[in-house]
C-alpha positions as CSV (number, residue, x, y, z in Angstrom):
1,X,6.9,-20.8,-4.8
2,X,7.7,-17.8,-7.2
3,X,11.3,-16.2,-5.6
4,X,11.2,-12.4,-4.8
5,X,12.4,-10.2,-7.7
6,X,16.6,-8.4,-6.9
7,X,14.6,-5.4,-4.5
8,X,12.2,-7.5,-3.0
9,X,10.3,-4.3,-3.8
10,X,7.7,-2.7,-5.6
11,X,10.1,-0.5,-7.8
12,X,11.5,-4.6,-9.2
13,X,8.9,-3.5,-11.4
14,X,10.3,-1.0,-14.6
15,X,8.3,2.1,-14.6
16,X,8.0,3.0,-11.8
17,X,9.7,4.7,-8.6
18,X,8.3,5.2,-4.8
19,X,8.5,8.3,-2.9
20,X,8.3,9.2,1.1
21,X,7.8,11.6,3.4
22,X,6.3,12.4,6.8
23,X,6.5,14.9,9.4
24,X,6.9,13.0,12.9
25,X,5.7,16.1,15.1
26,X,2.5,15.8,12.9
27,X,2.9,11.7,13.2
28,X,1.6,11.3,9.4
29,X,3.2,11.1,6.1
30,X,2.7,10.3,2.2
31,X,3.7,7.6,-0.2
32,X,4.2,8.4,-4.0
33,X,4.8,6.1,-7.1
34,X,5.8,7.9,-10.0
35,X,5.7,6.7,-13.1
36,X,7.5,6.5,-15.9
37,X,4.7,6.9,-18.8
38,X,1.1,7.4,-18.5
39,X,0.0,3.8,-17.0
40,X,-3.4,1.8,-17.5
41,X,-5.0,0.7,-13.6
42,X,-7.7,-0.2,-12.0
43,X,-8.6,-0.2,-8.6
44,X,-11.2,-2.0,-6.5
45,X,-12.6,-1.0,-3.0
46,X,-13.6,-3.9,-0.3
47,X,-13.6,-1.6,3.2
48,X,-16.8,-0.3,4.2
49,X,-15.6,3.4,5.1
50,X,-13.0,4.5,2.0
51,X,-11.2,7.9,1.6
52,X,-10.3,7.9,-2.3
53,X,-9.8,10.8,-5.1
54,X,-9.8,10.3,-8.8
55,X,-10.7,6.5,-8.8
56,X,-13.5,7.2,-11.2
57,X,-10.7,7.7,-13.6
58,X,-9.7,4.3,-13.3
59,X,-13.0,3.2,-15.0
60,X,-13.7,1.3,-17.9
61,X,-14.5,3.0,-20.9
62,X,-13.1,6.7,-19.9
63,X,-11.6,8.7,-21.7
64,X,-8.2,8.7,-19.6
65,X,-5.4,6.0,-21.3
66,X,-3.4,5.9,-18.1
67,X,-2.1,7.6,-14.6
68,X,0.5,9.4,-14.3
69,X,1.5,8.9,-10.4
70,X,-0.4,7.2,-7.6
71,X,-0.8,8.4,-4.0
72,X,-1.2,6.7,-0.8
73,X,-1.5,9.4,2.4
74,X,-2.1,9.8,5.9
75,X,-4.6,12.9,7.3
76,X,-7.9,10.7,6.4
77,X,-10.2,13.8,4.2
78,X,-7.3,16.7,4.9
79,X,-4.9,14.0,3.3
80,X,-6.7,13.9,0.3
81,X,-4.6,17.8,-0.5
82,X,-1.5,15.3,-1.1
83,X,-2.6,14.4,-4.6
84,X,-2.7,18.1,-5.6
85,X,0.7,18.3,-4.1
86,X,1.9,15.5,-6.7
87,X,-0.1,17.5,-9.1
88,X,2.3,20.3,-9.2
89,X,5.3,18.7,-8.8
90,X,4.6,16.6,-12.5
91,X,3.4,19.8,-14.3
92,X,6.5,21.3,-13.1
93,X,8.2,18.5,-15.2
94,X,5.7,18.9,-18.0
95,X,3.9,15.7,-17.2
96,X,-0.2,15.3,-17.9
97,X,-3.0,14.2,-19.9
98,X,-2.9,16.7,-22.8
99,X,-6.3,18.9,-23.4
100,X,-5.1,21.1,-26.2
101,X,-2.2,23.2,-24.9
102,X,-3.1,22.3,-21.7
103,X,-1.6,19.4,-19.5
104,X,-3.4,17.6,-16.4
105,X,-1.8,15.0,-14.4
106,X,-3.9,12.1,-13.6
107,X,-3.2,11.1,-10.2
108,X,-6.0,8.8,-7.7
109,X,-4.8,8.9,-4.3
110,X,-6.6,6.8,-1.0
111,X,-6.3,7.6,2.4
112,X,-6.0,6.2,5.7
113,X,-7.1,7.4,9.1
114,X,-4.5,8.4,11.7
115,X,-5.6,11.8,13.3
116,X,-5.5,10.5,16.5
117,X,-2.2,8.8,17.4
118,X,-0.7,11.6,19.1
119,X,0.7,13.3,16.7
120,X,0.3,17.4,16.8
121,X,-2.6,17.9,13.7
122,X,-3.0,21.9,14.8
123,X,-1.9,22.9,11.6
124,X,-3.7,26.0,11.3
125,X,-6.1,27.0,7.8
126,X,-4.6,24.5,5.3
127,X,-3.4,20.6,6.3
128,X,0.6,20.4,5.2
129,X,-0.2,17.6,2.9
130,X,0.5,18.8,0.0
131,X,4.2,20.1,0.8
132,X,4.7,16.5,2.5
133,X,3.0,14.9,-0.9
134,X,5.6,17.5,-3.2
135,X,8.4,16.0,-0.8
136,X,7.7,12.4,-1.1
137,X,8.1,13.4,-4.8
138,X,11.6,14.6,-4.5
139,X,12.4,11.4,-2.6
140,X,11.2,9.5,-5.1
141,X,13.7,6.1,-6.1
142,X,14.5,3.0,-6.9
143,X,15.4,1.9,-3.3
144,X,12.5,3.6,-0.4
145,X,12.1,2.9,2.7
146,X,9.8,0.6,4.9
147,X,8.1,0.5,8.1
148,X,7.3,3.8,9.7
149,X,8.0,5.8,6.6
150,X,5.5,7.8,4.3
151,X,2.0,7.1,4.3
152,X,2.9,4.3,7.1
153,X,4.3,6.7,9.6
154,X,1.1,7.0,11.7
155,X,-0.4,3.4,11.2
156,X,-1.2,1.5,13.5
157,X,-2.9,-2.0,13.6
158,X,-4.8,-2.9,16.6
159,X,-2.0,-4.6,18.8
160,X,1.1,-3.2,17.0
161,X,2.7,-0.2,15.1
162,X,1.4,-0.2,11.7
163,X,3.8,1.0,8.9
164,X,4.7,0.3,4.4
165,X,5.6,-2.8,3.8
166,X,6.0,-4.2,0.1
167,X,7.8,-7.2,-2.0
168,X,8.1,-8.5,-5.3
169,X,7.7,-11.9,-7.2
170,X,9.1,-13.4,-11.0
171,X,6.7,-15.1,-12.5
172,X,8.9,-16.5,-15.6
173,X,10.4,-13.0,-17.0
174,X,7.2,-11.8,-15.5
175,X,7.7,-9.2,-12.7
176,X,4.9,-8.6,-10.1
177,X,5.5,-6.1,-7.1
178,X,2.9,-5.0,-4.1
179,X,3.0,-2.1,-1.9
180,X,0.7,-2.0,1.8
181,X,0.2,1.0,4.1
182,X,-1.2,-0.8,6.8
183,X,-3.8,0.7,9.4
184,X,-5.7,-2.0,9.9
185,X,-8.7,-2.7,12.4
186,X,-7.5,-6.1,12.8
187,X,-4.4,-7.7,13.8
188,X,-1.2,-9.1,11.3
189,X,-0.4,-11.7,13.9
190,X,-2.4,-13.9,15.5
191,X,-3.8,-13.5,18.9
192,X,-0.9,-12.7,21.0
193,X,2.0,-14.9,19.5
194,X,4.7,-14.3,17.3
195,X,3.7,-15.8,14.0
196,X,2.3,-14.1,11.5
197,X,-1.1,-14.6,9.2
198,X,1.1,-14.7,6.5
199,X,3.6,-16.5,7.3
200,X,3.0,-19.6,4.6
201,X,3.8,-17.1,1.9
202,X,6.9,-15.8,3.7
203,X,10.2,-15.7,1.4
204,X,14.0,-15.7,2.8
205,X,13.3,-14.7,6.4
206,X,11.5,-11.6,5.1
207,X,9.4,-10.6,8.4
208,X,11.3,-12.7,11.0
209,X,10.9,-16.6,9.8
210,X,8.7,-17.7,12.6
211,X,6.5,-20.0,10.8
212,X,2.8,-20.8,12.1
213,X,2.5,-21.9,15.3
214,X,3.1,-25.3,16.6
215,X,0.0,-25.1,19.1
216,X,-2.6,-22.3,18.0
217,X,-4.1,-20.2,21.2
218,X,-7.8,-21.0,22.1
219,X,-8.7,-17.5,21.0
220,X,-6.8,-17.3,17.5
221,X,-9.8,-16.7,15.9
222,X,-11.7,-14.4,18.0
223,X,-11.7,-10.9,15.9
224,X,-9.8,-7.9,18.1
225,X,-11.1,-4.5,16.4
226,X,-8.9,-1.2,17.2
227,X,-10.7,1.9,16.9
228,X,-13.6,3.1,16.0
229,X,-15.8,3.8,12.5
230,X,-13.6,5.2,10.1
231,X,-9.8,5.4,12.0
232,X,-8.6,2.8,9.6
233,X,-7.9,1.2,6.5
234,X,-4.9,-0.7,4.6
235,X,-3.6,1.1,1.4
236,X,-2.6,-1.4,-1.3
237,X,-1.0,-1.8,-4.5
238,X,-0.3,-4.3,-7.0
239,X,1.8,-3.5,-10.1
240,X,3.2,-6.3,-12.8
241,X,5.3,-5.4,-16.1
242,X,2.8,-7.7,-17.8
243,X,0.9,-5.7,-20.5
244,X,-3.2,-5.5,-19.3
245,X,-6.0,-3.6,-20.3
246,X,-8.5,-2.0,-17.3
247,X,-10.6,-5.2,-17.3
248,X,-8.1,-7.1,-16.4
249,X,-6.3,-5.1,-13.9
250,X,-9.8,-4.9,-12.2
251,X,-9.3,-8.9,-11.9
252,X,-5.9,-8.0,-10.9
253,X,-7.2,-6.4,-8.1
254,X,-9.9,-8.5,-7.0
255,X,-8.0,-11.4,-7.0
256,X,-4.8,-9.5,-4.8
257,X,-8.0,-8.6,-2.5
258,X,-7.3,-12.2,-0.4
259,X,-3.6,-11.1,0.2
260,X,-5.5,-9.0,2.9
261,X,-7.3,-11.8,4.1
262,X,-4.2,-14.4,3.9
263,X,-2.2,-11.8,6.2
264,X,-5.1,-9.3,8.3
265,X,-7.9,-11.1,10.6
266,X,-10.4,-9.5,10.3
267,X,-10.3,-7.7,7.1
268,X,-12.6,-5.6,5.0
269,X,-14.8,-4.5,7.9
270,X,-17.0,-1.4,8.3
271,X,-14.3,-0.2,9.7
272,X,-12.3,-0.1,7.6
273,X,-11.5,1.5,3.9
274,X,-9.4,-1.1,2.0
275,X,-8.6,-0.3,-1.3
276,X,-6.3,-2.5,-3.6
277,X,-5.0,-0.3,-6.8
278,X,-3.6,-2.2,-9.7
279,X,-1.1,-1.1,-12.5
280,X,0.4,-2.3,-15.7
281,X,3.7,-0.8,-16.7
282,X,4.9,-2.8,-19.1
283,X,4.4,-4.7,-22.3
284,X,5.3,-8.6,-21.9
285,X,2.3,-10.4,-23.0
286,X,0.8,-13.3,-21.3
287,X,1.4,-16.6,-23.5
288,X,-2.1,-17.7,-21.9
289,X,-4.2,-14.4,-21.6
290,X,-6.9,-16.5,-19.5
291,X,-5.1,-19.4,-17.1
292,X,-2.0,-17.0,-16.6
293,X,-4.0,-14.3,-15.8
294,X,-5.2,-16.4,-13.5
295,X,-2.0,-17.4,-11.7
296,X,-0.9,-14.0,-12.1
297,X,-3.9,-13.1,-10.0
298,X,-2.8,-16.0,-6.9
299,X,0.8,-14.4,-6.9
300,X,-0.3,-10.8,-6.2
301,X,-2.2,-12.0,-3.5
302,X,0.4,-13.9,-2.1
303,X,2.9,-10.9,-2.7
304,X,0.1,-8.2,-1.0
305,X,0.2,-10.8,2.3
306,X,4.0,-10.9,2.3
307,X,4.3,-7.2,2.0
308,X,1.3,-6.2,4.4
309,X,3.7,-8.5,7.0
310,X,7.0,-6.5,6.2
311,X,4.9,-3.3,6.9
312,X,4.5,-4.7,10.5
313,X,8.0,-6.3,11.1
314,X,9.9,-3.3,9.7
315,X,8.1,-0.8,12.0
316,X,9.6,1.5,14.7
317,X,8.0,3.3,17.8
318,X,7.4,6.4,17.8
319,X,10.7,8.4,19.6
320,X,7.9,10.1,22.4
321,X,5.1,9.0,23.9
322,X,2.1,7.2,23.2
323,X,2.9,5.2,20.3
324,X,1.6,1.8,19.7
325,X,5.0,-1.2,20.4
326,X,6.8,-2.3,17.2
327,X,7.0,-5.9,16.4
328,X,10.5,-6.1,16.8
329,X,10.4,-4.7,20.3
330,X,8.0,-7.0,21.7
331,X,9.5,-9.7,19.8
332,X,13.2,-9.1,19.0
333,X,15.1,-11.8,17.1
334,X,16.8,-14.7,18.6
């Protein structure tokens, strides 16, 4: 099994650095990776009931070379303001696509649905998401946060608190990292035990080292849905400092697509809005562009179920009532 990269983190990944914020009266928040140059992705969308902005720049055959910053939010349609937020923090620093004089910053942004977890949303004529989204770009590191931070804050899955999870992977000199807001429909554990979906692809104790379980419950497999149409979704992102052009980033992202079904059951649902983004940020070329894209493909799945685990384990309650119980209270460690 690949070991996790120094981090264990997205940001093992040069290029890029990860942002938070939230507001816990509002019980939402935003997640920003900035990055270091313009960046090729991809992204590709599984869940039946998707909030997503500038995606269509992520297309093959635009115009576009790359993205300058990615955003993962809370606040479902009124989150979809956080991208504009990044927007004017990076043409503060001078950072766009360049139209003559003019520079734009190319930033795609998904959502995820948590406008009714208690949290106050009276916010009056304009949703705070763009303040939260300039924020999380201040905050922006090396080193962020997981569990209830950022676009995790007011995620919830349907027996526990939801949160942001991520880890990393070396695949030879070959760094892949995944990041996971996770609001899923579905459940990371399975039926009412312990053990995790993903716990075969678990590295070093990451979320709590309890294996699979040595007798599986009757009703492992019968699907618990939270919710109802639209109120969730799991955020994802794969980045690799392997140099990739959009079509295969698209694979990229396919292929990380069963990390969400190695580590959420069920997955992809109506709904839900799953989205997987992909990214290249760097320039080591694959010695076999086929079979190592390939493998390359199997690790950031296994990484995306690792780190959609961590978002669970590393969650907190909220301080006041309702909130949805944390992992680690139900199931504190021996």
């Amino acid at each position: 099994m690949a070991p996790a990269g120094p981090r264990n983190l997205i940001s093992d990944v040069e290029g890029l650095r990860v942002g938070n914020a939230h507001d816990a009266d509002l019980r939402s928040g935003v997640t920003v990776l900035l990055l270091d140059a313009p960046t090729p992705a991809a992204a590709d969308v599984r869940g039946g009931g998707p909030g997503t902005r500038e995606t269509r720049a992520l297309d093959e055959g635009g115009v576009v070379p790359g993205i300058h910053a990615l955003v993962l939010s809370g606040g479902s349609a009124f989150g979809l303001d956080a991208a504009s937020g990044v927007q004017s923090y990076l043409r503060e620093q001078g950072t766009g696509f360049a139209v003559g004089p003019v520079r734009v910053p190319i930033v795609p942004q998904a959502v995820l649905f948590d406008l009714l977890n208690g949290g106050d949303k009276d916010w009056g004529r304009h949703p705070p998401y763009q303040d939260i989204a300039f924020q999380a770009c201040e905050n922006a590191t090396r080193e962020f946060a997981l569990g209830s931070a950022g676009a995790g804050f007011g995620a919830s899955t349907e027996r526990h608190k939801g949160g942001l999870g991520s880890a990393s992977a070396l695949y030879g000199d070959i760094t892949l990292g995944a990041l996971a807001a996770v609001n899923a429909v579905g459940n990371v554990t399975i039926a009412d035990t312990h053990h995790f979906w993903a716990a075969p692809f678990e590295l070093d104790h990451e979320f709590g080292g309890r294996g699979l379980p040595k007798t599986w419950p009757a009703d492992a497999l019968d699907p618990r849905l939270k919710g109802a149409l639209g109120e969730n979704t799991t955020l994802c992102v794969v980045a690799t400092d392997a140099e990739l052009d959009r079509t295969n980033l698209k694979r990229l992202a396919i292929m990380a697509q069963a990390g969400l079904a190695r580590a959420i059951y069920p997955v992809n649902t109506p709904l839900d809005g799953d989205v997987v983004f992909a990214l290249s940020c760097g320039s080591k070329s694959l010695a076999d562009p086929v079979y190592d894209l390939a493998r390359l493909g199997a690790l950031a799945a296994d990484t995306l179920a690792r780190a959609i685990a961590r978002a669970v384990f590393e969650a907190t309650a909220y301080e006041t009532p309702p909130s949805p119980p944390a992992y680690r209270d139900l199931f504190p460690q021996s």
